[in-house]
C-alpha positions as a Markdown table, in Angstrom:
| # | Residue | x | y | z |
|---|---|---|---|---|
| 1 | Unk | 140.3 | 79.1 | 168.8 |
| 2 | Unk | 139.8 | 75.3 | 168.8 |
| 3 | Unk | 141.7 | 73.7 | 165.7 |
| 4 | Unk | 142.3 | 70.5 | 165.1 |
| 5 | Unk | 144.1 | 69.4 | 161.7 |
| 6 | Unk | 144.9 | 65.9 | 160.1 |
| 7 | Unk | 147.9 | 64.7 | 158.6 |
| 8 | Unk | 149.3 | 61.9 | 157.3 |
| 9 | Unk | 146.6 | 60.5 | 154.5 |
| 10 | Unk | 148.3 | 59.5 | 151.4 |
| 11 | Unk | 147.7 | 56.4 | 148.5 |
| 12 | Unk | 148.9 | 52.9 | 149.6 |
| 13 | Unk | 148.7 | 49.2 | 148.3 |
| 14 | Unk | 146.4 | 46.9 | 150.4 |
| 15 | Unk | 148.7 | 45.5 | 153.4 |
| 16 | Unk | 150.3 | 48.5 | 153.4 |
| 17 | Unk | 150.5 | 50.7 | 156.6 |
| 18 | Unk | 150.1 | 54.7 | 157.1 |
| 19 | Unk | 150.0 | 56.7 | 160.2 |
| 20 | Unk | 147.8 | 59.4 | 160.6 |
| 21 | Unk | 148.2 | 62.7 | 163.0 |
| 22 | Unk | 145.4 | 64.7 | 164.6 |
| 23 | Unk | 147.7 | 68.0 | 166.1 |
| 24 | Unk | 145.1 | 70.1 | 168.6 |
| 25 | Unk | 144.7 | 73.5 | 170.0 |
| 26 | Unk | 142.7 | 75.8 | 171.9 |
| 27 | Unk | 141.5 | 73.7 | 174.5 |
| 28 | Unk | 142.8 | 71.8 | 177.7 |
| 29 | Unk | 144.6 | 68.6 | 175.7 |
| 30 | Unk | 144.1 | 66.0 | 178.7 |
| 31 | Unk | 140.6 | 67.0 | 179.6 |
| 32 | Unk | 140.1 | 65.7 | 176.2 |
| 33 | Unk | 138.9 | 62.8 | 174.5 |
| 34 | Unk | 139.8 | 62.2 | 170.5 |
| 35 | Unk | 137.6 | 60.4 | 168.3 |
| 36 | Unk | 138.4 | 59.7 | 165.0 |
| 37 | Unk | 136.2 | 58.7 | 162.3 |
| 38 | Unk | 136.0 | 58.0 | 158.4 |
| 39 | Unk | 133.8 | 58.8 | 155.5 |
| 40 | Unk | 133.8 | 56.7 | 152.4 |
| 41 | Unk | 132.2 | 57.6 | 149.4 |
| 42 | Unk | 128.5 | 56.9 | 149.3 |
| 43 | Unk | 128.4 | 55.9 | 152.8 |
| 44 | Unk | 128.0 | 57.2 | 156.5 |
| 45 | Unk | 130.3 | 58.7 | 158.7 |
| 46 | Unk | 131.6 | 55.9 | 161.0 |
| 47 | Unk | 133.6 | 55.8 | 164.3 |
| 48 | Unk | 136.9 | 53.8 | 164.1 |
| 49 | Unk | 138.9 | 54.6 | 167.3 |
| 50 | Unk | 138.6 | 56.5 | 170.7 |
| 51 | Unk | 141.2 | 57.7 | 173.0 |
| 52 | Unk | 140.4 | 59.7 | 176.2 |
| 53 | Unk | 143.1 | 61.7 | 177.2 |
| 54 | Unk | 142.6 | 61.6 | 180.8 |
| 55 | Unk | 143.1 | 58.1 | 181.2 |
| 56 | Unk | 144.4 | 56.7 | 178.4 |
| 57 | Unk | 141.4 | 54.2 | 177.9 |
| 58 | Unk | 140.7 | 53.2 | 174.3 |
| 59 | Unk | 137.9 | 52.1 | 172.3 |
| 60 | Unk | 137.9 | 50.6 | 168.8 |
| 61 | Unk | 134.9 | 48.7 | 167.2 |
| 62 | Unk | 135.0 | 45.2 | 166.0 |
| 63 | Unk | 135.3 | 46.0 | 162.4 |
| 64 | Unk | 138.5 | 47.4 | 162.9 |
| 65 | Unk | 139.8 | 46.1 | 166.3 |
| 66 | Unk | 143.6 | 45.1 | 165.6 |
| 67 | Unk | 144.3 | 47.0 | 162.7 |
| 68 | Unk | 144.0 | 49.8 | 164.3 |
| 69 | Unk | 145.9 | 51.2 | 167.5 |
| 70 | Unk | 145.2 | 55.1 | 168.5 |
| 71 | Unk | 147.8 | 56.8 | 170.8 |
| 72 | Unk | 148.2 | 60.2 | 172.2 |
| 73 | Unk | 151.3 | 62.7 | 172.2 |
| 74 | Unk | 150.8 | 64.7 | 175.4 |
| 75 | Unk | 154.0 | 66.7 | 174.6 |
| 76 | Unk | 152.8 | 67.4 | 171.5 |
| 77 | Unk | 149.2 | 67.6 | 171.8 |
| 78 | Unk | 148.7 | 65.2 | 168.9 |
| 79 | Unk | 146.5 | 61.8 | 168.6 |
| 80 | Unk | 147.9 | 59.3 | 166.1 |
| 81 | Unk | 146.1 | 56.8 | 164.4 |
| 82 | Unk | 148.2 | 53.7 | 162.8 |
| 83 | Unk | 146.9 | 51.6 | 159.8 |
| 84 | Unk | 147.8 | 48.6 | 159.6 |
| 85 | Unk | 147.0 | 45.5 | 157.2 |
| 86 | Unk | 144.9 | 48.3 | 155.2 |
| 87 | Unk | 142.4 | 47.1 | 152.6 |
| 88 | Unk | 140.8 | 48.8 | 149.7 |
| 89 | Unk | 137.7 | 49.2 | 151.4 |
| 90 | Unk | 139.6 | 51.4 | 153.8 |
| 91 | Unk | 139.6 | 54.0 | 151.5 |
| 92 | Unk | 137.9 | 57.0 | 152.9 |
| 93 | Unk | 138.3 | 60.2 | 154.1 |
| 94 | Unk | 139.4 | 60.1 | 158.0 |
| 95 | Unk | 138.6 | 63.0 | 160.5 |
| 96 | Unk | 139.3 | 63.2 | 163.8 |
| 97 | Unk | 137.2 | 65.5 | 166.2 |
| 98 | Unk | 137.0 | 66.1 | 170.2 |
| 99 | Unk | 134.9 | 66.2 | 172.8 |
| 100 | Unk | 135.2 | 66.7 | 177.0 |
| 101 | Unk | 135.9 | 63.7 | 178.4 |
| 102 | Unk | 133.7 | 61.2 | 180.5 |
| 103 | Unk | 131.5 | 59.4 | 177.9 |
| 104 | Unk | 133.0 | 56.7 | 176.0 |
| 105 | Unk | 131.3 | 57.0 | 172.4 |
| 106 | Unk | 131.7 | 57.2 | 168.5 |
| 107 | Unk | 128.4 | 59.0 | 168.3 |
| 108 | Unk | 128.8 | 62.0 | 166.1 |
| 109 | Unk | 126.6 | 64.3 | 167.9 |
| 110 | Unk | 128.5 | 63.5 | 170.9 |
| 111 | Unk | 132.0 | 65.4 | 169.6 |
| 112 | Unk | 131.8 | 69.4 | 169.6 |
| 113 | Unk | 135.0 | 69.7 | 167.2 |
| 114 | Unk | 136.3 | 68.3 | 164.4 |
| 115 | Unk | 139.3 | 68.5 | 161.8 |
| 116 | Unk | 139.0 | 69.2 | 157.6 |
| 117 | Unk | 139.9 | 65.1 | 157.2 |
| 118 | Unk | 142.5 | 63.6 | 154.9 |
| 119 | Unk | 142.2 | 61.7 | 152.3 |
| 120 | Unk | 143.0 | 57.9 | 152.4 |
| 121 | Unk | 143.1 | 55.4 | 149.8 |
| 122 | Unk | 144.3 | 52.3 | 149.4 |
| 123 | Unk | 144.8 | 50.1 | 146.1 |
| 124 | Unk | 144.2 | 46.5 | 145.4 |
């Protein structure tokens, strides 16, 4: 069974810093690629961060390019996903979620597995 559970979400003031764990199971880890993404209220779903576990090659958009560094455990079978310089419009709930590797993307439909999410907020 695939699983693939969060950790890590917690309240923190702006320019704060949290580091976030995606643990996996059930599938091949480095055939892999980890995609995580965050909700916030009232708004989409968006991609922040890709990691393909074959290669190591990682993706972040612009809105969150250097805040953001995603890294992979291979001993561990965990992605992590560090925060840094957060801001209150951060606040969201952050999943992460899987899919075979090859295609480089933070389209939803793209990823065939995904974790419960945890919670982060940050205060002004």
């Amino acid at each position: 069974e695939v699983q693939l559970v969060e950790s890590g979400g917690g309240l923190v003031q702006a320019g704060g810093s949290l580091r976030l764990s995606c643990a996996a199971s059930g599938f091949t880890f480095d055939n892999y690629a980890i995609g995580w993404f965050r909700q916030a209220p009232g708004k989409e779903r968006e991609g922040v961060s890709y990691i393909s576990n074959s290669d190591g090659t990682t993706y972040y958009p612009d809105s969150v390019k250097g805040r953001l560094t995603i890294s992979s455990d291979y001993a561990k079978n965990t992605v992590y996903l560090q925060l840094n310089s957060l801001k209150p419009e951060d606040t969201a709930v952050y999943y992460c979620a899987a899919r075979p590797w090859g295609l480089r993307t933070l389209a939803e439909g793209e990823y065939d597995y995904w974790g419960q999410g945890t919670q982060v907020t940050v205060s002004s």
